[in-house]
C-alpha positions in Angstrom: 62.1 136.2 -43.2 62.9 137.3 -46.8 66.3 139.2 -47.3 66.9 142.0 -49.4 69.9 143.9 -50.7 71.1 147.6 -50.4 71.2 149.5 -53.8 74.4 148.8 -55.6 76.0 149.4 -59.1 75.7 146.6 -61.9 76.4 148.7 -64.8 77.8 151.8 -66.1 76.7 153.5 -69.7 80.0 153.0 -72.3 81.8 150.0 -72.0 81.3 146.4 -72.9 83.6 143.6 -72.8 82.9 142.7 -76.4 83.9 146.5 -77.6 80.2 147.6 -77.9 78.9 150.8 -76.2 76.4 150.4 -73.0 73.8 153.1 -74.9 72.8 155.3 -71.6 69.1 154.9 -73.2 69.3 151.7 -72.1 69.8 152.0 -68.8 67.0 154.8 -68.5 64.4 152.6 -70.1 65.7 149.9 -67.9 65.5 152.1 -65.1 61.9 153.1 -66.3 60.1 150.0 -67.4 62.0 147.2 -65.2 58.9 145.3 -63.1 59.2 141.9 -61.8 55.3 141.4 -61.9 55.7 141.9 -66.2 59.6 139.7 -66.4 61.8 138.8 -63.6 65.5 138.8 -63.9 66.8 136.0 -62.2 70.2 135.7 -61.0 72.2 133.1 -62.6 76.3 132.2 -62.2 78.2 132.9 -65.4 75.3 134.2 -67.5 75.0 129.8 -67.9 71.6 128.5 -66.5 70.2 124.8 -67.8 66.5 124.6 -68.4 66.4 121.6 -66.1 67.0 121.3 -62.3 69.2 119.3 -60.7 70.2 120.1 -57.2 73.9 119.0 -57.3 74.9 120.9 -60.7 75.0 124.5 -60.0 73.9 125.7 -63.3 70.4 124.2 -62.7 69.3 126.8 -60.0 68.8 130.5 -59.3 70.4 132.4 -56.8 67.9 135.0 -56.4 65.4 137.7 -58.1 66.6 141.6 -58.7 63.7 143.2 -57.0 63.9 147.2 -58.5 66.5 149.2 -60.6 66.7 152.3 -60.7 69.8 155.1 -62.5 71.8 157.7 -61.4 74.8 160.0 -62.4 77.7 159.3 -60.9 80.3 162.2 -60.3 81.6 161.8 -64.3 78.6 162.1 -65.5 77.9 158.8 -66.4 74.3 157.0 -66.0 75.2 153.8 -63.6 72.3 151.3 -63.2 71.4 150.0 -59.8 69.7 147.1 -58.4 67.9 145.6 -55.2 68.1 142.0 -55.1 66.5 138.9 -53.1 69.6 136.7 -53.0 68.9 132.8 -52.3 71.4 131.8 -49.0 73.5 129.8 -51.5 74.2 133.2 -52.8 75.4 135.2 -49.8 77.4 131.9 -48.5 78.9 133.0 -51.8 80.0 136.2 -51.9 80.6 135.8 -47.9 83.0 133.5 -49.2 84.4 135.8 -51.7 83.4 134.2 -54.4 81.5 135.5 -57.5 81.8 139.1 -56.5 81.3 140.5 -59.7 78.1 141.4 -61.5 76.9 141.4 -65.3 73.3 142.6 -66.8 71.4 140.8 -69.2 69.7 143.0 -71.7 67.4 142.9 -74.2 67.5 146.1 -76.5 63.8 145.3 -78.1 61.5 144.1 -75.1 58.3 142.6 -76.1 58.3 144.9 -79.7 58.3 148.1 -77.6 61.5 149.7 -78.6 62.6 149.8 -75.3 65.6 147.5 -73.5 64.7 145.5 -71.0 66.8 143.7 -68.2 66.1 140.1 -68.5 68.6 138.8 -66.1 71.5 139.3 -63.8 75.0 136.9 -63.5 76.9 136.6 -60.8 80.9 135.7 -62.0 84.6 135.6 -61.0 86.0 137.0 -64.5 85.7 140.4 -64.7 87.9 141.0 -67.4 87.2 138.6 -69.5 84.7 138.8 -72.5 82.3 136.2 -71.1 79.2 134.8 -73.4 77.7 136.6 -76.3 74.3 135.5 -76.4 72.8 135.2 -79.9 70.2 137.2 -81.4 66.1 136.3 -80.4 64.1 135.8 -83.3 59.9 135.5 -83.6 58.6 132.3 -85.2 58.0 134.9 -87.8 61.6 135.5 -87.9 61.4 139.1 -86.8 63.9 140.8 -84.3 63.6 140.7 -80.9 66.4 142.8 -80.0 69.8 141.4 -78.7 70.7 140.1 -75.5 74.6 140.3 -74.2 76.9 140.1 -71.9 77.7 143.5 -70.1 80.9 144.5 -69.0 81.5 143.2 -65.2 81.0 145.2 -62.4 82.7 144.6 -58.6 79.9 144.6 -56.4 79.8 144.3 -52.3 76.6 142.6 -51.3 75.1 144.4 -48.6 71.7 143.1 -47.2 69.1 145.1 -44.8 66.2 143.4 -43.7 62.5 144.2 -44.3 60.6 145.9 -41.5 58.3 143.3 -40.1 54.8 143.3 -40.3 52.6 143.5 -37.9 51.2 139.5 -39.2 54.8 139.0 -38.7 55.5 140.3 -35.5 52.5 138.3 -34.3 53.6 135.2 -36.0 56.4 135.4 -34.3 55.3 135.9 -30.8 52.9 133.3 -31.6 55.7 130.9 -32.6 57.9 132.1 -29.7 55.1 130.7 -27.3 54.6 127.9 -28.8 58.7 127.1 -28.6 58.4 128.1 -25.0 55.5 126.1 -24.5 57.3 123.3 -26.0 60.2 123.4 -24.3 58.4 123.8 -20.9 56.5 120.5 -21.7 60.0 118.9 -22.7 61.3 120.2 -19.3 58.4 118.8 -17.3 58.5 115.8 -19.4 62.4 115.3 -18.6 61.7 116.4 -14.8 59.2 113.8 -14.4 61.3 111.3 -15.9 63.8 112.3 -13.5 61.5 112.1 -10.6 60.6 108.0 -11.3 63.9 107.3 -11.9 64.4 108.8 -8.5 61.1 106.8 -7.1 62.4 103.9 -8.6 66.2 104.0 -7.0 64.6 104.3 -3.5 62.8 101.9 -3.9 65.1 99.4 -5.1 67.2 100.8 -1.7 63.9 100.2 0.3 63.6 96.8 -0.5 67.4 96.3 -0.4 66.9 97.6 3.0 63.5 95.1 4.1 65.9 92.4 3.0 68.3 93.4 5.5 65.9 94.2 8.2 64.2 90.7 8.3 67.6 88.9 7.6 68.6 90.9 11.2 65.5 90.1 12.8 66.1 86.4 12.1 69.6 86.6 13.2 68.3 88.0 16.0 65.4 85.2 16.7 68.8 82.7 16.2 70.0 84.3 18.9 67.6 84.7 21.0 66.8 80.8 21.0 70.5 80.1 21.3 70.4 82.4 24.9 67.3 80.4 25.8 68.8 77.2 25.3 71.6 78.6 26.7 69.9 79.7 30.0 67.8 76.8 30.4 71.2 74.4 30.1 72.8 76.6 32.2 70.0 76.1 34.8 69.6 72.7 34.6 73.4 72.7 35.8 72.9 74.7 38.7 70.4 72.5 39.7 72.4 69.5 39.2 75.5 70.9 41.3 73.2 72.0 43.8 71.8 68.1 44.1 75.4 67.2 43.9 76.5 68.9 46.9 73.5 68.0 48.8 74.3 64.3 48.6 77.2 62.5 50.0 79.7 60.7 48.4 79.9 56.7 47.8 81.4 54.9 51.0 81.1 58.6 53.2 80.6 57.6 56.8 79.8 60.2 58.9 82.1 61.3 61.9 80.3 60.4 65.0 78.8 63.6 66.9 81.3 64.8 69.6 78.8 65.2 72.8 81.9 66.8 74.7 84.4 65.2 77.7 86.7 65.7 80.2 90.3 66.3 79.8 92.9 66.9 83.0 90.3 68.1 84.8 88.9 70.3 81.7 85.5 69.7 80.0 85.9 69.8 76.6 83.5 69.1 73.8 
């Protein structure tokens, strides 16, 4: 959105810097005939501005448009001309900055053969008290007199800026575009979210099939196992039958002990 100044002083009927008078006429047909739609004054540093643009010299560009002017008295009685401007950003990083705080009209005392002075631009400068640039005398092909343009004495200004009241387009526009950011930044949410989510999907199942792998090499460990016990219990039982054949069977060379059928012994039977 566009950005406007508050009304504020950029001249003052009587002095100049090169010793000529500011004629309070001027400023009241200023004041009375300034329209951007018929001339703009552009805003220029140091009443200097090239004819060509280049966007790293700062001579080559404007730093705004004076919208209106308009004069009034001020308590000594003096006509004081003031001015609405459109500054470019450049501009108020400027004079945020403190830098080219000072102001000085460019006027043309003849405007377009009507008699009347006309403001055909506006400079921005750090100088005030110096006599800055005299510009020469504008002449028709024909030679005839346009009127002289010149450097006004400098004026301290304070940029203030108060923003336009927004349309109802505007307001719209906005809303419009607000939705839109919302809507795009929920889609970048979802987007992200998602994203999040397969990364998710994807870690689990790295872990699930970190996890099958260790499941079947435990079931295989287990099968191991369970065919050493079988081995083991078949061996086992194999040696309990052998000991149990062992001890069945008598030794090499056994001779039995002959059965004892029982006798008599001093008169006792004993068996």
């Amino acid at each position: 959105m566009s950005k406007k100044s508050n009304w504020f002083v950029v001249a003052t009927e009587g002095a100049t810097v090169d010793g000529r008078q500011i004629e309070r006429q001027w400023l009241s047909d200023i004041a009375e005939t300034y329209d951007p739609k018929t001339y703009g004054a552009r805003i220029n540093l140091e009443h200097f501005h090239m004819s060509w643009f280049d966007p790293e010299f700062a001579h080559s560009k404007c730093y705004g448009d004076v919208l209106a002017v308009k004069a009034e008295e001020n308590d000594e009685g003096k006509l004081q001309l003031y001015a609405q401007i459109e500054p470019t950003d450049e501009l108020v990083e400027l004079v945020n900055s403190k830098q080219k705080v000072y102001t000085s009209i460019e006027v043309r005392t003849n405007f377009a053969k009507t008699g009347k002075a006309y403001l055909t631009g506006l400079a921005v400068t750090d100088t005030p008290a110096s006599l800055g640039t005299q510009y020469l005398s504008f002449t028709t092909k024909n030679g005839e007199q346009q009127g002289e343009i010149f450097t006004t004495e400098a004026v301290e200004c304070s940029l203030t800026f108060a923003e336009e009241p927004v349309s109802f387009f505007e307001k719209m526009k906005a809303m419009f575009s607000k939705e839109k950011a919302d809507t795009a930044q929920h889609k970048a949410d979802v987007e992200a979210r998602f994203a999040e989510h397969e990364q998710t999907q994807l870690l689990l199942a790295e872990k699930f099939t970190e996890l099958e792998e260790k499941l079947k090499q435990a079931e295989a460990e287990k099968m191991a196992l369970c065919a050493d016990f079988e081995k083991l219990s078949a061996d086992l039982t194999a040696l309990q039958s052998r000991v149990d054949v062992i001890g069945s069977e008598p030794e090499h060379g056994y001779t039995p002990r002959p059965e004892i059928t029982g006798g008599e012994l001093n008169n006792e039977r004993v068996f």
